[in-house]
N, C-alpha and C positions, 0 to 999 in steps of 0.2 A: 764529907761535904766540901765541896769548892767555891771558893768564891769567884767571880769574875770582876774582874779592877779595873778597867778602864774603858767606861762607858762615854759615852760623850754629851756633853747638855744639848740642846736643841736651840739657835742660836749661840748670840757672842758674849749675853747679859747671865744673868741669875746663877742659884749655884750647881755645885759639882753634882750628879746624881747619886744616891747611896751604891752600894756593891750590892750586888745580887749575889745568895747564895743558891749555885746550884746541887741540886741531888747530885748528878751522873754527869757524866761526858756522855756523848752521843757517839755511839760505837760505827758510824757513819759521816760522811762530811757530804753527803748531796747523795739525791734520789736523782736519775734523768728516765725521761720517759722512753721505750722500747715502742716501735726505732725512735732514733734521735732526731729531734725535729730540728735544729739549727738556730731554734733560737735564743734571744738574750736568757742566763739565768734571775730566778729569783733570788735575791738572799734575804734568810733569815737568820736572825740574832739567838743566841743560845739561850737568852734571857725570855725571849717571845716562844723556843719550843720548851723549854723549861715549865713556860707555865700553862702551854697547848698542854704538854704530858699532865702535869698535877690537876689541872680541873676536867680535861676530856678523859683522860688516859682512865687517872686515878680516881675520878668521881670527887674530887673536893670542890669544895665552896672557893669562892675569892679569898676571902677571909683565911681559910686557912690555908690555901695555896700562899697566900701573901706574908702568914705566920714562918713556912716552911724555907720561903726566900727569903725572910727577911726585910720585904718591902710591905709598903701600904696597899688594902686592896683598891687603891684609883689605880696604881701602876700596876697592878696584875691586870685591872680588868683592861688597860691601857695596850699592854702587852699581846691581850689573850685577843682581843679584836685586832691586832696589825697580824699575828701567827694566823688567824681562821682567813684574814682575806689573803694574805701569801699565799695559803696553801689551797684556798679554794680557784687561785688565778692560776697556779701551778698546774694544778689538776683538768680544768676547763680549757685551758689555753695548750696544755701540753707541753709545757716551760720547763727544761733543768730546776730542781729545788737547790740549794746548797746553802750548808749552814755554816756560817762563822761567827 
């Protein structure tokens, strides 16, 4: 297991976010669509395909997707809706995906 450390809060106020533990490293850093369209890429966070993989991939619930990271399921299900509309923009739009 890995954990990922330095997420970043969302404004200037409240606090730090927990660390996400992930399963895997992603044996890929971006998908581009064939041919290359030119335009801007997407990025997504290894924390949002972390939890794309655990409840699409793997068939888990939030819950226990959210046991397996480590987080609460608001921040999985939090996650799991920013990963489905990246990739359904990626997809549709024919956008470079790339994960960091």
């Amino acid at each position: 297991m890995w954990r990922q450390g330095h997420r970043r809060r969302r404004g200037r106020r409240g606090r730090f976010p927990k660390p996400v533990t992930l399963g895997m490293t992603p044996p890929i850093t971006g998908l581009t669509p064939n041919p290359p369209s030119g335009l801007r890429s997407i990025f997504i966070d290894r924390a949002e395909l972390e939890a794309f993989r655990l409840a699409d991939l793997e068939g888990l619930s939030q819950e226990e997707a959210g046991q397996r990271m480590g987080v609460s399921r608001g921040t999985v299900w939090r996650l799991l809706q920013s990963a489905r509309r990246k990739t359904a923009q990626a997809l549709t739009e024919g956008r470079p995906l790339q994960i960091v």
